[in-house]
N, CA and C of each residue as an Amber inpcrd file, in Angstrom:
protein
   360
 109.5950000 -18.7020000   5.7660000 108.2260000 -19.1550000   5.9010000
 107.9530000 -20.2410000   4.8570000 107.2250000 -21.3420000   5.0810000
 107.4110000 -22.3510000   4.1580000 106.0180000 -22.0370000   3.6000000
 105.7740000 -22.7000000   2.2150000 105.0330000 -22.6210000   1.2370000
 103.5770000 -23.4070000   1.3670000 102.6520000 -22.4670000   1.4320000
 101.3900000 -23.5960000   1.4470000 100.8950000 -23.7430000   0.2300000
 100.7290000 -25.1440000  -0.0700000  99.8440000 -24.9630000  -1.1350000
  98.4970000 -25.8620000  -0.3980000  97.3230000 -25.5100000  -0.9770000
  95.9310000 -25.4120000   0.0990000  94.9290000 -26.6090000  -0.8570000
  95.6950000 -27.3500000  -1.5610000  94.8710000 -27.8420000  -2.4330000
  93.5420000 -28.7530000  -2.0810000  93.0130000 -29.5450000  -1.4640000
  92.2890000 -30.6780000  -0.5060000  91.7990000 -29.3790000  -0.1200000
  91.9360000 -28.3970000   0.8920000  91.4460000 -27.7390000   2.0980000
  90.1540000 -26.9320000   0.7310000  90.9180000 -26.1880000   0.0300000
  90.2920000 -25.6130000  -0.6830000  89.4750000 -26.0240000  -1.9150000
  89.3500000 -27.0840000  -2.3790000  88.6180000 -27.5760000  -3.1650000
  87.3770000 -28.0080000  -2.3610000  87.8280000 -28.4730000  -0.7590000
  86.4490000 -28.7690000  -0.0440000  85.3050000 -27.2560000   0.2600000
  86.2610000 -26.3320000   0.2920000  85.4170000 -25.3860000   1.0950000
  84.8840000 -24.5360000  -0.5590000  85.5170000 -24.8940000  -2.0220000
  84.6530000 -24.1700000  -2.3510000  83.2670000 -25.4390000  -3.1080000
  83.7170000 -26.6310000  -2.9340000  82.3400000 -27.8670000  -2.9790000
  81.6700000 -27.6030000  -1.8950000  81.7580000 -27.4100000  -1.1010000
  80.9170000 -27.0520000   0.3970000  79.8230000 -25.4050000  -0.3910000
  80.6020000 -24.6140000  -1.1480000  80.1090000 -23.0960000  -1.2840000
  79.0160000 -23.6490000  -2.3570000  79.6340000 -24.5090000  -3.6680000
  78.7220000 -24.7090000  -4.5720000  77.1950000 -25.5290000  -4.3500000
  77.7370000 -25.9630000  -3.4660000  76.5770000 -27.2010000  -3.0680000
  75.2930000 -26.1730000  -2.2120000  75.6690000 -25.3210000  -1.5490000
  74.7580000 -24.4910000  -1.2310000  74.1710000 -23.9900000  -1.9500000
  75.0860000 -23.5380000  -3.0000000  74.3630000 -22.6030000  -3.9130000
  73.8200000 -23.1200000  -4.7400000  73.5390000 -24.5800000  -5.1340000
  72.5830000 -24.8970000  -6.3490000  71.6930000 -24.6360000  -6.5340000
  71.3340000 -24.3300000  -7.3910000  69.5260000 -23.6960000  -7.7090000
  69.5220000 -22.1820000  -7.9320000  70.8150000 -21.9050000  -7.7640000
  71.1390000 -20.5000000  -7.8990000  70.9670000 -19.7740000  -9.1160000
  70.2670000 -18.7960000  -9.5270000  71.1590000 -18.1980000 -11.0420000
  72.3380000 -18.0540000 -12.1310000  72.2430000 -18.3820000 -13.0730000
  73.5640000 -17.9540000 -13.4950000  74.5170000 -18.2350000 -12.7600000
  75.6750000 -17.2330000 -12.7260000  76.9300000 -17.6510000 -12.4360000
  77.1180000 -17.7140000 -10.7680000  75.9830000 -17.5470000 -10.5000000
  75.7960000 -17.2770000  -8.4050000  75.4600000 -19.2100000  -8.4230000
  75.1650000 -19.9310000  -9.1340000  75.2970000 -21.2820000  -8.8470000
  76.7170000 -21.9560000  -9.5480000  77.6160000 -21.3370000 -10.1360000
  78.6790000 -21.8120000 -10.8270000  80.1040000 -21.5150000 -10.1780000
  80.2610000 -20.0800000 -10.2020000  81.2580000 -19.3470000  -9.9090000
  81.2130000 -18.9180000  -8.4420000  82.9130000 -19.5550000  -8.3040000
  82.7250000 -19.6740000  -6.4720000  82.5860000 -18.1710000  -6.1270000
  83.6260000 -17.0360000  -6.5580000  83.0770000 -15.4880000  -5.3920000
  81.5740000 -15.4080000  -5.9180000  81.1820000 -15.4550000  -6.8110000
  79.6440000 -14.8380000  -7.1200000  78.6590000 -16.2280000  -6.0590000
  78.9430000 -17.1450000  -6.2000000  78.6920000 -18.2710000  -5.3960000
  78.2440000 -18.0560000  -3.6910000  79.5520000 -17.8130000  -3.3960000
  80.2200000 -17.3460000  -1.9360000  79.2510000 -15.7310000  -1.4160000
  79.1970000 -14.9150000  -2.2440000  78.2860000 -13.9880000  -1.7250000
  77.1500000 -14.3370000  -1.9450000  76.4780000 -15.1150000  -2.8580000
  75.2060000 -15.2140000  -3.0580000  74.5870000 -16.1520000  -1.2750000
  75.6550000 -16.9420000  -1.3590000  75.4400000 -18.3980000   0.0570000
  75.1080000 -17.0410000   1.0190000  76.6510000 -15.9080000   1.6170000
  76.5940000 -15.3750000   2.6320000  74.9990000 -14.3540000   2.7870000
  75.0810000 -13.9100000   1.6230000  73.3490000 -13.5790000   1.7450000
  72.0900000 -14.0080000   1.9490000  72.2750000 -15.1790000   1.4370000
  70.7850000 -16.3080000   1.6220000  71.1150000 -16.4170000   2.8870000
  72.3540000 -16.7240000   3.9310000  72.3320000 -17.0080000   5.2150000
  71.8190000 -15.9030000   5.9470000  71.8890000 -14.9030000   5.6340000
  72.0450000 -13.4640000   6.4460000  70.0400000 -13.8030000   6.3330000
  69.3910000 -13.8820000   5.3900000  68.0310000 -14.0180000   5.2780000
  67.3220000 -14.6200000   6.0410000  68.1930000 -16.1690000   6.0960000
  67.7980000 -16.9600000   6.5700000  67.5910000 -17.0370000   7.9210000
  68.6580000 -16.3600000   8.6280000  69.0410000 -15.9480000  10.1140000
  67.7280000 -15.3200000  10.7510000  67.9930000 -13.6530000   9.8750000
  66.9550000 -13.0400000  10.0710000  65.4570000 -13.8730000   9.7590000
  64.7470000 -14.4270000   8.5990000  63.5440000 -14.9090000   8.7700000
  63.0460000 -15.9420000  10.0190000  64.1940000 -16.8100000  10.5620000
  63.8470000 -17.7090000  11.5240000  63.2910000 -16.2800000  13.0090000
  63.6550000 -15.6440000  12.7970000  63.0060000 -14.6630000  14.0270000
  61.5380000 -14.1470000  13.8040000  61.8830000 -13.1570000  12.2060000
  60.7120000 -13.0310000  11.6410000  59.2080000 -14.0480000  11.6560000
  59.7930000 -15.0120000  11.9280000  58.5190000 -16.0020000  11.6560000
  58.0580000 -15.7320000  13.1900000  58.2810000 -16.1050000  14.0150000
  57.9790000 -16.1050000  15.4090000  57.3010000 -14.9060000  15.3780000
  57.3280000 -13.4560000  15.0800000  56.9740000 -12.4370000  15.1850000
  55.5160000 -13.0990000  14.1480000  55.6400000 -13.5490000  12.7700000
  54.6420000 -12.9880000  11.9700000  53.3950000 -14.4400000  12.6130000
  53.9420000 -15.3430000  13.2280000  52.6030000 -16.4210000  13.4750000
  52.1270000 -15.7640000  15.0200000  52.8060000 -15.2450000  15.4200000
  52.1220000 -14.6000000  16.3410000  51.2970000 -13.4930000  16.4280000
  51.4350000 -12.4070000  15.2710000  50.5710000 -11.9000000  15.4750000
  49.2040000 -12.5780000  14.3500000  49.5910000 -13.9460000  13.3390000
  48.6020000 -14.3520000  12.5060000  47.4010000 -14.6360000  13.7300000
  47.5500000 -15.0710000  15.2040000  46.9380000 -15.9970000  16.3400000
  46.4840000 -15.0310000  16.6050000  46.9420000 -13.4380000  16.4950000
  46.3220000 -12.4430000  17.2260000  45.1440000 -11.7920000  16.8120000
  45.5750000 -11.9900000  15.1080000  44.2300000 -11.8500000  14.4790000
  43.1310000 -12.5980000  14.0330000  43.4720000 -13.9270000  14.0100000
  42.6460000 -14.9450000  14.4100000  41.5940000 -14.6940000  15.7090000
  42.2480000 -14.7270000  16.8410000  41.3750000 -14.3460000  17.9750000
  40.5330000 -13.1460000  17.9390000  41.1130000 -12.0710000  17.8030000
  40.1480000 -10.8670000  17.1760000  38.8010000 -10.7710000  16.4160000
  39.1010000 -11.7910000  15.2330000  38.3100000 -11.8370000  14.7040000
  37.1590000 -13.0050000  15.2000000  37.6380000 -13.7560000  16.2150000
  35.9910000 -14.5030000  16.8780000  35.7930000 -13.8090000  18.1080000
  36.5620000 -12.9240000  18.9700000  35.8200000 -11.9910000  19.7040000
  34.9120000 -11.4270000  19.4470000  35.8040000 -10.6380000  18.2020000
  34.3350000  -9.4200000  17.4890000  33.2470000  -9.8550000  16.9170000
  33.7140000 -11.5200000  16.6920000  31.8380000 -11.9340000  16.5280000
  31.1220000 -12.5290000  17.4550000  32.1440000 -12.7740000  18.8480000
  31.3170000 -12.5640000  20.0260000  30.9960000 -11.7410000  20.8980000
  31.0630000 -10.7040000  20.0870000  30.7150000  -9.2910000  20.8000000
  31.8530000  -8.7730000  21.9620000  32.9350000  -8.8710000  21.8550000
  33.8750000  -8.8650000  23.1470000  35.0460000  -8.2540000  21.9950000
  35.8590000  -7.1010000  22.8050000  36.9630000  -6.4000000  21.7460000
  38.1710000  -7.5290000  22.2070000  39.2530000  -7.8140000  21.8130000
  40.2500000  -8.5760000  21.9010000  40.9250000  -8.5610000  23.2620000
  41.3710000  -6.7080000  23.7840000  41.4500000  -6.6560000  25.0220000
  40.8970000  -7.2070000  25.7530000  39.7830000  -6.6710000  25.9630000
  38.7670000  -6.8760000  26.9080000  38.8210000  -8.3520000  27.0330000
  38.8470000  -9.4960000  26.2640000  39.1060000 -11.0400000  26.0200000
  40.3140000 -10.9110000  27.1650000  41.4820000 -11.3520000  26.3720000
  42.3640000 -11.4000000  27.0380000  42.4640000 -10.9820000  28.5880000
  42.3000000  -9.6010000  28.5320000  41.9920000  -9.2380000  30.0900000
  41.2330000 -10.1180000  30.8490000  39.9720000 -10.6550000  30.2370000
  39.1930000 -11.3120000  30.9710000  39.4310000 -12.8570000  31.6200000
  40.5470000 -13.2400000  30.5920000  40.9770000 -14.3310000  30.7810000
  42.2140000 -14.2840000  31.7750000  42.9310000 -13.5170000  32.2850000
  44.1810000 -13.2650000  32.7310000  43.1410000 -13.0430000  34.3880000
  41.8130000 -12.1390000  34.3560000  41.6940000 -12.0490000  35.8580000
  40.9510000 -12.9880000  35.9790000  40.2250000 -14.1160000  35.8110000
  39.8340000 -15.7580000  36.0160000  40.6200000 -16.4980000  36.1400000
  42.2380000 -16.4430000  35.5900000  43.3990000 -17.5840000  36.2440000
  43.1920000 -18.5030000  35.0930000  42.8010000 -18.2140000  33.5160000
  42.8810000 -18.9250000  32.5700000  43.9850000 -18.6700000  31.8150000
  44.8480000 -19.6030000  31.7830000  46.4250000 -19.5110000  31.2600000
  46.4740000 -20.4280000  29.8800000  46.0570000 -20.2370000  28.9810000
  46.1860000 -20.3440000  27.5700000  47.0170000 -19.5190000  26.3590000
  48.1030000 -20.0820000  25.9060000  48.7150000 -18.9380000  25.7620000
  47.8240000 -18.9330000  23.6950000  48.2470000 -17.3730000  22.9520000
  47.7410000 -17.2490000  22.1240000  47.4050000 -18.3360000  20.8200000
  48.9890000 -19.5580000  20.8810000  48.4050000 -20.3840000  19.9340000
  47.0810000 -20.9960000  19.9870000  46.8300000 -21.4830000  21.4090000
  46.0240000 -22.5610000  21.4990000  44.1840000 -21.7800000  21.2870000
  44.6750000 -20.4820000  21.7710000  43.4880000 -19.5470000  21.5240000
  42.9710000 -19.2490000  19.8000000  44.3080000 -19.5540000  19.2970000
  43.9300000 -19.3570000  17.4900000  43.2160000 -20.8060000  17.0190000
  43.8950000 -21.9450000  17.5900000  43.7930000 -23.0150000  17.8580000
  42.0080000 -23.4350000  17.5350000  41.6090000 -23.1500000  19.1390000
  40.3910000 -23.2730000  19.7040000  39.5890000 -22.2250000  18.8950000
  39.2600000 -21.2680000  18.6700000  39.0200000 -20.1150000  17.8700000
  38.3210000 -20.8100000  16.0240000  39.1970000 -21.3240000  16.0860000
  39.2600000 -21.7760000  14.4610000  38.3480000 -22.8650000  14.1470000
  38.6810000 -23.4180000  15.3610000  38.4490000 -25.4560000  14.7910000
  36.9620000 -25.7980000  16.0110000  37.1010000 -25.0360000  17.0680000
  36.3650000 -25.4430000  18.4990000  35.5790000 -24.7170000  18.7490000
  34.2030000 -24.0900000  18.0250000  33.7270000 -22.5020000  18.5460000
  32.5600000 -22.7660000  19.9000000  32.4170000 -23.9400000  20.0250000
  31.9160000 -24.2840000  21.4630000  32.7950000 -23.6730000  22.5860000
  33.6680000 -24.0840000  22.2400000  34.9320000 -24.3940000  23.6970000
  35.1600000 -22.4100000  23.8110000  35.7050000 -21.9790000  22.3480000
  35.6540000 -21.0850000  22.3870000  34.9200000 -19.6580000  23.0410000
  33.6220000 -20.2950000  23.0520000  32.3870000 -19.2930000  23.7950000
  32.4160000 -19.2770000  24.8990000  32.5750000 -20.8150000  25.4760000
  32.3390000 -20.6740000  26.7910000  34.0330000 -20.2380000  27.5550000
  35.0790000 -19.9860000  26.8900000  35.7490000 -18.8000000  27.0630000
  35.3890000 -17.5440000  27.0440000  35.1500000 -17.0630000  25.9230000
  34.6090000 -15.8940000  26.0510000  33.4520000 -15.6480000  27.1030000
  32.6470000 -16.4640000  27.5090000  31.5970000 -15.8120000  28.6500000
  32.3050000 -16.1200000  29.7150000  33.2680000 -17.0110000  30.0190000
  34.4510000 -16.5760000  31.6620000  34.9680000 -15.2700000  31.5010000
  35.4790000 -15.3680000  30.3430000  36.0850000 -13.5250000  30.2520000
  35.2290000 -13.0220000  30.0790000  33.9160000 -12.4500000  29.6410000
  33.2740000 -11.3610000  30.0730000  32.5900000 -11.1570000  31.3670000
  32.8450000 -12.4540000  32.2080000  32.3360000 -12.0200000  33.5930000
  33.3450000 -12.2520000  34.4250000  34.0420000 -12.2060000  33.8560000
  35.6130000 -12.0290000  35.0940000  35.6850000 -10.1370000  34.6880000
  35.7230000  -9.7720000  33.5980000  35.8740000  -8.5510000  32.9290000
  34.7120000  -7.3100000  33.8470000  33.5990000  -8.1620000  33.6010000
  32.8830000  -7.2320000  34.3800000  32.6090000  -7.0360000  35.8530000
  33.0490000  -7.9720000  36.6490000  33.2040000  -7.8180000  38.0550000
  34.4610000  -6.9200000  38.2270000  35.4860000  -6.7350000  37.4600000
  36.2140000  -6.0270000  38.4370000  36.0180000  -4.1470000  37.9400000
């Protein structure tokens, strides 16, 4: 079996490890294994938070909306519901959206959904 020596291959992949890790602590920005686990962990975070976020701005829109229902007298369900049997297809951003910045536009949502709500 002939002899590798890895020199080029491996000086790139542990400049590739350090360069991630700058800003790191101590020897987790210096030293390639302390380096190398510190990177594989921040990735593992990183992975996971890009999902996490989707979960946490969605329900931020949910409580956004909630909270200008309940000061238009309408529970959040009951909203939504009301909007789904009128054929109003807005999905929750634009409702946090409108909610926040638009409380005109907003109302006269809420009174389609409470009389779509109460006819059926």
């Amino acid at each position: 079996m002939p002899r590798v020596k890895r020199g080029t291959k491996r000086r790139a992949y542990r400049k590739k490890t350090l360069a991630r890790a700058s800003g790191f602590f101590l020897t987790k920005s210096k030293l390639n294994r302390a380096a190398q686990e510190a990177v594989e962990k921040a990735q593992k975070y990183a992975y996971v938070g890009r999902r996490r976020k989707k979960r946490d701005f969605r329900s931020l829109w949910i409580i956004r909306i909630g909270a200008s229902c309940r000061a238009a007298q309408i529970s959040y369900s009951k909203f939504i519901s009301g909007l789904k049997k009128s054929g109003i297809e807005l999905n929750r951003k634009i409702l946090a959206e409108l909610a926040a910045s638009d409380q005109a536009a907003f109302t006269a949502l809420v009174e389609k959904a409470k009389a779509a709500h109460a006819q059926s």
